[in-house]
N, C-alpha and C positions, 0 to 999 in steps of 0.2 A: 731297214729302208724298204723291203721288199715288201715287208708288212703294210706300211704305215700305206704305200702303193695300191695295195690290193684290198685296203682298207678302203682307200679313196677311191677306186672303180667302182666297189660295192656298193659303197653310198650312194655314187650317182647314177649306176643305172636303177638301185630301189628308188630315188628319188623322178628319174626317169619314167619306170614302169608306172609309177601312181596314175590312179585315171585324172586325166584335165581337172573335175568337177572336186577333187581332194584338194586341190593346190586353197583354193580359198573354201572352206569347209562350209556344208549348207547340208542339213538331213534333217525332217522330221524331227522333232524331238531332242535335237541334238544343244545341249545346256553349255554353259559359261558360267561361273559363280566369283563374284569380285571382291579384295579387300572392303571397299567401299558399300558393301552392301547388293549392292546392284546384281541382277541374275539376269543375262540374258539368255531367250531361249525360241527357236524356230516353233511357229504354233499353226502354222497353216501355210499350205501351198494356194495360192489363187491364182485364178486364170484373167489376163487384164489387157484386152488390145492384141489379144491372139497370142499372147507370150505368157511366158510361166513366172508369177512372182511369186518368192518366199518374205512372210511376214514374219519377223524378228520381234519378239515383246520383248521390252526392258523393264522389269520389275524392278523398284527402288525398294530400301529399307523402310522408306518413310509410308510406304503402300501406293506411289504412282503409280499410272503405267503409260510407256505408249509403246508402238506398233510403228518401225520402221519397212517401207515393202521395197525389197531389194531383188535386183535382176541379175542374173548370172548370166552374163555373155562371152563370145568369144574374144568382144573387144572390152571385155573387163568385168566389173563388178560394179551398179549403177544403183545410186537410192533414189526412187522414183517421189515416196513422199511419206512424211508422217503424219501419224495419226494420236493426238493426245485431246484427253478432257470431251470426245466425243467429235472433236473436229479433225478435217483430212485438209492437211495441206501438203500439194505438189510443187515440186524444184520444176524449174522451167525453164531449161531443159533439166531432163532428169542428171542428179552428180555422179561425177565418176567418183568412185571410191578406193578404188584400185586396178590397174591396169592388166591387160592379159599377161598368165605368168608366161617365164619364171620372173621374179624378183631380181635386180641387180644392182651393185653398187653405183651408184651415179644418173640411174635409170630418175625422170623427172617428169610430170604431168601437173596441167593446168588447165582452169576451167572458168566459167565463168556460169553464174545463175541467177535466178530472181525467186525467191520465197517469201508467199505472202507481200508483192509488189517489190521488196526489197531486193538490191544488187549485192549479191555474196562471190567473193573472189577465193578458190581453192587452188593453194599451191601443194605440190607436196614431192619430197626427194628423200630419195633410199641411200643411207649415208654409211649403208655397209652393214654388215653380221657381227653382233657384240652378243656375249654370253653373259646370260640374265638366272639368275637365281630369284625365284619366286614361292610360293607355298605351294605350289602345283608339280613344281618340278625344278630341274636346271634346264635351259634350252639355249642354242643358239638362234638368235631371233633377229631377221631384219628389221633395224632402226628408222625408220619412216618420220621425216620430219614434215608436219602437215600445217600449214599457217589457211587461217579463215578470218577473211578480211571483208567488212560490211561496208556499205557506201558510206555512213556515218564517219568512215576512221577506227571504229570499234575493232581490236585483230586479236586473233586467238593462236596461238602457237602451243603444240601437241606434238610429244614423240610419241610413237606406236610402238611397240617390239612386237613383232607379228611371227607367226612361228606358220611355215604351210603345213597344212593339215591337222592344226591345232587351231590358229587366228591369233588375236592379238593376248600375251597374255602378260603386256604391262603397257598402262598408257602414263607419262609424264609431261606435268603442268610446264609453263617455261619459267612457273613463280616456287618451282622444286617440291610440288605435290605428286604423288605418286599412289596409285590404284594397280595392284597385282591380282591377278589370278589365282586363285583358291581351289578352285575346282571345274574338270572340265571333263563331260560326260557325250559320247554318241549316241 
């Protein structure tokens, strides 16, 4: 018991000590590599509106690419806009993507936007810490349920398994398709 105690201190103050900027991972260079093919990877920091954003490429198997620009703030993690086929389209307002840590079970955010004139509704709830075995590792991962809902009726439902200081490293379809983490580099 005394163990298991002193185990669970450790944990938390190491997860404690981490700087803020670790809780959702963002570096240079720093890779993701997926079942599905898909590699994303941070390719450049740019300056935009007097703020720091980092641009996330998604390389496909099939050889797409685009170029997510993501903001790291104190009140969360914000996608400002994508860039695909040579065109930049911005969320207006930009989406939250994930809120200031820590992560909790029950913890819930909503949003509303317009991309490319269209109305997108993001909901999305943290349904607790479930242990995922992937090709990357074993982790225990918060389960993020994320539904994206267009003015059409069109709705997309996504669980996340998101791991701090790692990110996500399994996303599941709600049609029971499933994309794992493969490889994952600082």
């Amino acid at each position: 018991m005394k163990r298991a105690l002193f185990l669970l201190v450790l944990f938390a103050s190491l997860a404690a000590a981490a700087p803020p900027g670790d809780y959702y991972p963002h570096a240079l260079g720093m890779t993701w590599r997926y079942t599905s093919g898909e590699v994303q990877k941070f390719v450049e920091l740019r300056e935009m509106a007097g703020a720091e954003v980092w641009m996330l490429e998604h390389r496909y198997a099939d050889g797409a690419r685009m170029l997510e620009a993501l903001a790291y703030r104190e009140d969360g993690v914000w996608v400002l806009a994508v860039q695909s086929a040579g065109e930049t389209l911005a969320y207006d307002p930009p989406l939250k993507l994930y809120p200031p840590p820590p992560l909790k079970k029950g913890l819930a955010w909503r949003q509303t936007t317009t991309l490319r004139g269209q109305a997108l509704e993001l909901s999305a709830v943290v349904l607790g810490v479930q242990g995922v075995e992937v090709p990357a590792g074993r982790f225990n991962a918060f389960r993020i349920q994320t539904r994206l809902k267009a003015a059409g009726g069109a709705e997309s439902v996504v669980d996340l398994y998101f791991v701090p200081g790692v990110g996500v490293v399994r996303y599941a379809t709600a049609d029971g398709g499933v994309i794992d983490l493969v490889e994952f580099s600082r």
